[in-house]
N, C-alpha and C positions, 0 to 999 in steps of 0.2 A: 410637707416641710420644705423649710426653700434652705439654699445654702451659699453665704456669699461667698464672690469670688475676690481674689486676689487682684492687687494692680498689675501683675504680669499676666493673668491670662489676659487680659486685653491686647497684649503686643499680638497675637494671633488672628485679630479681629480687624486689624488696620488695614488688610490689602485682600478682602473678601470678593473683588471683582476678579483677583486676578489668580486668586490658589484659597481654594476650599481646604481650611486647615483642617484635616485626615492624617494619619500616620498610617504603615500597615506593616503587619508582621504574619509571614508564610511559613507554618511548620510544620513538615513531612513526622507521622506517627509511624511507626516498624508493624502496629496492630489498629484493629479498630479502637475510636473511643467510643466509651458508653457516654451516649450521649443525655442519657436524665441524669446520670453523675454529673456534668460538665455544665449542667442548667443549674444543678442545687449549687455547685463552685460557684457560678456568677455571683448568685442569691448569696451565698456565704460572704464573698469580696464585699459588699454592699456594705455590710457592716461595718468595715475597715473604710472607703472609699463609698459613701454615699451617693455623693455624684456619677457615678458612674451610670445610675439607669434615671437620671435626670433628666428634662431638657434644658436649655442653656436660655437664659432671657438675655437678651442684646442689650436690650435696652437699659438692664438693674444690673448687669455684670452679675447674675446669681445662676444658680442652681437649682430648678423645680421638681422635687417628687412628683413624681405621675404613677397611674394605677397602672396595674396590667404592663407595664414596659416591658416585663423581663420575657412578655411574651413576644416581644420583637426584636430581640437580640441573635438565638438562633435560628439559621437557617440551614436546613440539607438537600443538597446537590447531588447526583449521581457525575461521573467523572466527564460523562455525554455531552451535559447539559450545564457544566459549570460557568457560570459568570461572566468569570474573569475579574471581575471589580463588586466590591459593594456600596450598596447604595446607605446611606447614612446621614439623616438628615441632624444634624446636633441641636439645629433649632428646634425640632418639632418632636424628639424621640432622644432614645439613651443615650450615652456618649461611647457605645461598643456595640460592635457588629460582629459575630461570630459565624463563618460560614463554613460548614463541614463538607467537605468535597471527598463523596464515597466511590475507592477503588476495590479493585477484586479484592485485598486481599490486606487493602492499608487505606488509613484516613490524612487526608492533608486538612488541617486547619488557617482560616484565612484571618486573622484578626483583625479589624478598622478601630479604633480609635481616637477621640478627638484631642484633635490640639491644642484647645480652649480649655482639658483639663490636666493635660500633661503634656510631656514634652518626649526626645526619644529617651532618657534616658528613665524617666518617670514612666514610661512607655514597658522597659523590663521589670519593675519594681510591680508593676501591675500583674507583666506575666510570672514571673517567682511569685507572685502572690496566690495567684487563680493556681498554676500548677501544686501548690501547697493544701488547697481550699479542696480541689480533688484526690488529692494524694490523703485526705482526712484528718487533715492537722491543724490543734484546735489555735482561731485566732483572735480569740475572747481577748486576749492581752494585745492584741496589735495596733497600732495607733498609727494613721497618715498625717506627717506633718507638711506643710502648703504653704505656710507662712514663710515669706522671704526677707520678710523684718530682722531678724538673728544674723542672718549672712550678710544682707546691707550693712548693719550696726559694725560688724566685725570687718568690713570691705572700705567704709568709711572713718578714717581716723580726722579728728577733728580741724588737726593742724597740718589735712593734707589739701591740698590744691584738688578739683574737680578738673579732672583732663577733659581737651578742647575734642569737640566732633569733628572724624576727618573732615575734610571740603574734598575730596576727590569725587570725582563721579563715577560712576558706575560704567561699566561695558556696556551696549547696546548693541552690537553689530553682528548679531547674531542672525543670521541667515532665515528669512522670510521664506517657507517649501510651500507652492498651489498644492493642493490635494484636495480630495474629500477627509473632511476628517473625523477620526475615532477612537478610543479609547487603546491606548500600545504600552507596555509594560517589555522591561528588557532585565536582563539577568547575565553576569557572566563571574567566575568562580576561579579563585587561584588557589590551588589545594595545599596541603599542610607545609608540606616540606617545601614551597617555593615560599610561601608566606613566613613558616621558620626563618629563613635564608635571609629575607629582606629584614626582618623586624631585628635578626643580629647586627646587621651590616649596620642599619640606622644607629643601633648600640654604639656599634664601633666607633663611627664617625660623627658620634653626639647630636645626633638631631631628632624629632620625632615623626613616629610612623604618620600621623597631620600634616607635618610639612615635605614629606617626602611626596604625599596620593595629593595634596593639593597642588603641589608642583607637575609631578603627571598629569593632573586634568590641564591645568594650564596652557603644559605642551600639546597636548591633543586638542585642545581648544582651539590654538596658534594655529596650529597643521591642518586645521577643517576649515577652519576660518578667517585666517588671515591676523586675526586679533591678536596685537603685541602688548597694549593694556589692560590688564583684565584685576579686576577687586571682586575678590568672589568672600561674600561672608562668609564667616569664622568661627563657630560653636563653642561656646566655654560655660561648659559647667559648672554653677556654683555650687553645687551641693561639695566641691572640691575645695572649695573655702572657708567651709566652714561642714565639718563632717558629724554625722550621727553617727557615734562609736553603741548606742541602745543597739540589739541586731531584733528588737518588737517594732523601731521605727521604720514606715516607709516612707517613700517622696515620691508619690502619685501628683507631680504639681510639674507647674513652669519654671524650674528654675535652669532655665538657660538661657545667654546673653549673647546676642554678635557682636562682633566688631569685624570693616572690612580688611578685607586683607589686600590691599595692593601689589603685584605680580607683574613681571616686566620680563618677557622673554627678547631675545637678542640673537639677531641672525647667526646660524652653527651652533646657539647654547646646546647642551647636553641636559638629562637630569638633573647628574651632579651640582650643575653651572646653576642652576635653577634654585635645588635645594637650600643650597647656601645660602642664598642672597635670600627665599622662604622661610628661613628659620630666623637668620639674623631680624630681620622684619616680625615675625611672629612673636620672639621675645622681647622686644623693643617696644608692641604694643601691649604684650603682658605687663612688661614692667612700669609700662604708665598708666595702668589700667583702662584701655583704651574700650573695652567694656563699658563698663561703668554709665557713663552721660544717660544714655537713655533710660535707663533702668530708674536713675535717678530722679527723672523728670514724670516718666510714669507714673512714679513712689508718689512723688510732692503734688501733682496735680490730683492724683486720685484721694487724696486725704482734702481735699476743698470742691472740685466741681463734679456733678453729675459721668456717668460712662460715656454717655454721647459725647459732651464735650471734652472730654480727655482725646477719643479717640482722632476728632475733628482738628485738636489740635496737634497731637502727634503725628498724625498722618501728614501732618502739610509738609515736616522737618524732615522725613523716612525715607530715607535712603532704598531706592528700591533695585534690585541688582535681575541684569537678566540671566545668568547664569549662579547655580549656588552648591553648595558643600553640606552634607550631613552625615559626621559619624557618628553612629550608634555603641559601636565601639564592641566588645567579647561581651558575649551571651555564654556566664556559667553556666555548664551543662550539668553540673550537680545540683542544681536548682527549680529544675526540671525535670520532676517525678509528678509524673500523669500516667500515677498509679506505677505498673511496672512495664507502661509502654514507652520505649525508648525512643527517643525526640531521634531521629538520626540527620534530619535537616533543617533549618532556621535563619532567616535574614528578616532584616527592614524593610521599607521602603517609605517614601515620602509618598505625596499625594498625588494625583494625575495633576500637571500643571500644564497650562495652553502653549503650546509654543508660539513667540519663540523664546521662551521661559524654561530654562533646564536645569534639572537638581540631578546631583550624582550622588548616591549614599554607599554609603559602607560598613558595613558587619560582620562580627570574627565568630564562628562557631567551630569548637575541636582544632582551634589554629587555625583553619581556612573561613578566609574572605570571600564574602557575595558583596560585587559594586553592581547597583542597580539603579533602577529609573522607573518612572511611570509617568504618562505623556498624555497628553491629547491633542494630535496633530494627526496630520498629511503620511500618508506610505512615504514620500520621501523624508520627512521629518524622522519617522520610527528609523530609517536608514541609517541617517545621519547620525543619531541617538546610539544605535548600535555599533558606529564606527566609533565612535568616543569610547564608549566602552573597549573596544579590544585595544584602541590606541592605549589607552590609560594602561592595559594589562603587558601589551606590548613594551612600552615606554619601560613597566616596572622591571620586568624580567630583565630585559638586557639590563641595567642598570645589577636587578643582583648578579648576575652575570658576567659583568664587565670586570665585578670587584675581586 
């Protein structure tokens, strides 16, 4: 059975030379999983989320049942001999990769997921769903809703103006490292009570925890590299605009939009200095909904020409940014009952992107933040990637700290 797809998974399809659209989610278990439990959970999701052990045709924007998939979804690891990355072709196989990496005494879960059928935040809706499917809770009544038609309709008022696509250009000057290169993944963790601290402070001083950590990458950006202009895409959510108050509905889809964000650092700024001038800008493109244009053109094109030529034509206009932003945002931990083993760690991560292409994500578990990476570059590149990282964690602390 085939399943079509939506005008938005195609925005994940437009820059295929340069980032294999992959999501991936890392979650430490306290116990082992029973792993034929965890196969029939797949099987169970399917119901809900058909797509899911599909493969993906390029060509017809659809979704193909294939036989046998589900028998290539997991894979087990001894801790020896682990990976490190999965392989996950979405054209040719499921669109989920489940790789169980066995320690003495606990299991770590690796999930891949494709982009083409969701997005990060459709990315959790999937795992609260699988955590449910093995926790044995019946999902006869659950329904994935994909369609982006509702939130357009409600986004678009009829006697409102279509706001104009920035003309800004993108950053480029991102540091070119020789190396051999290979697959590097990076992790760094601000625990609860620093992460508390901060997420008050922003309270205090009216701005949001977005414009605070895209401000921080900025500065660290600045300080690695020189870079005083940098527009790093923007995440927004629309399933925040139009919400499914049903608690049977999920949103296993693409419903997230960018817009860039323009960032101007200034010799001596501070965070502070940063912030301000980040947020003032972030609600300023809110309020025009500077989202919007493309989404819209995907919409209206996809309802007349073939997937190829939407894609051909949207790629030409696509703003392509070398440096980017992805929050995934707090992973309810009550929503994750995999059985009665205790989830005790969990973050994102985007996809391995070539440098010098870098994405910085961020994910809140029990209050504490993992900002992470995955890269395919140069030992010096993996360097450099990890000094961002502490810069950014650096940058935050004195900042709650200062306050």
């Amino acid at each position: 059975m085939n399943y079509r797809g939506e005008p938005l998974d195609l925005i994940p399809t437009l820059d295929l030379a340069q980032t294999y659209p992959l999501l991936e989610c890392t979650l430490s278990l306290m116990h082992p999983v029973d792993v034929e439990r965890l196969e029939v959970a797949v099987k169970t999701t399917q119901t809900v989320v058909p797509q899911v052990l599909s493969r993906y045709n390029l060509r017809r924007n659809r979704f193909e049942e294939q036989s046998n998939s589900l028998n290539h979804v997991i894979e087990e690891y001894d801790a020896s001999h682990d990976p490190g990355r999965g392989r996950l072709d979405v054209l040719q196989g499921p669109q989920l990769k489940i790789q169980i990496i066995h320690y003495a005494d606990y299991d770590q879960l690796r999930l891949i997921m494709s982009r083409l059928l969701t997005d990060g935040e459709g990315f959790k809706h999937y795992l609260y769903l699988l955590a449910a499917a093995y926790d044995g809770q019946d999902l006869t009544d659950f329904v994935n809703e994909r369609s982006v038609r509702r939130i357009m309709n409600f986004l678009r008022h009829p006697h409102r103006p279509l706001p104009q696509s920035s003309a800004v250009s993108m950053a480029d000057r991102f540091p070119r490292l020789a190396g051999n290169v290979h697959h590097h993944k990076g992790e760094a963790l601000i625990p609860r009570v620093e992460s508390q601290q901060l997420r008050k402070l922003a309270r205090q001083q009216g701005v949001t925890m977005n414009a605070v950590l895209l401000s921080a990458y900025a500065l660290a950006l600045f300080s690695l590299t020189g870079e005083r202009r940098l527009v790093i895409p923007y995440q927004v959510d629309l399933r925040l605009h139009g919400p499914v108050a049903a608690s049977n509905v999920v949103q296993v889809a693409n419903l997230t939009s960018q817009m860039p964000v323009p960032i101007t650092v200034q010799e001596g700024d501070t965070l502070q200095d940063v912030v301000v001038r980040t947020q003032a800008t972030i609600t300023r493109l809110h309020e025009s909904l500077a989202y919007l244009p493309p989404l819209v053109e995907i919409n209206r094109m996809s309802r007349a020409l073939p997937p190829e030529l939407v894609r051909r034509l949207a790629g030409k206009h696509r703003e392509s940014a070398a440096v980017s932003f992805a929050n995934f945002g707090h992973v309810d931990q009550t929503r994750l009952n995999f059985g009665n083993i205790p989830v005790t760690q969990i973050y994102f991560a985007g996809t391995y992107r070539t440098m010098p292409n870098f994405q910085l994500t961020v994910s809140a578990y029990h209050d504490a933040w993992t900002l992470a990476f995955r890269m395919l570059g140069s030992e010096p590149d993996y360097q450099l990637g990890i000094k961002i990282l502490k810069n950014v964690v650096t940058q935050l602390n004195q900042w709650g700290n200062d306050k």
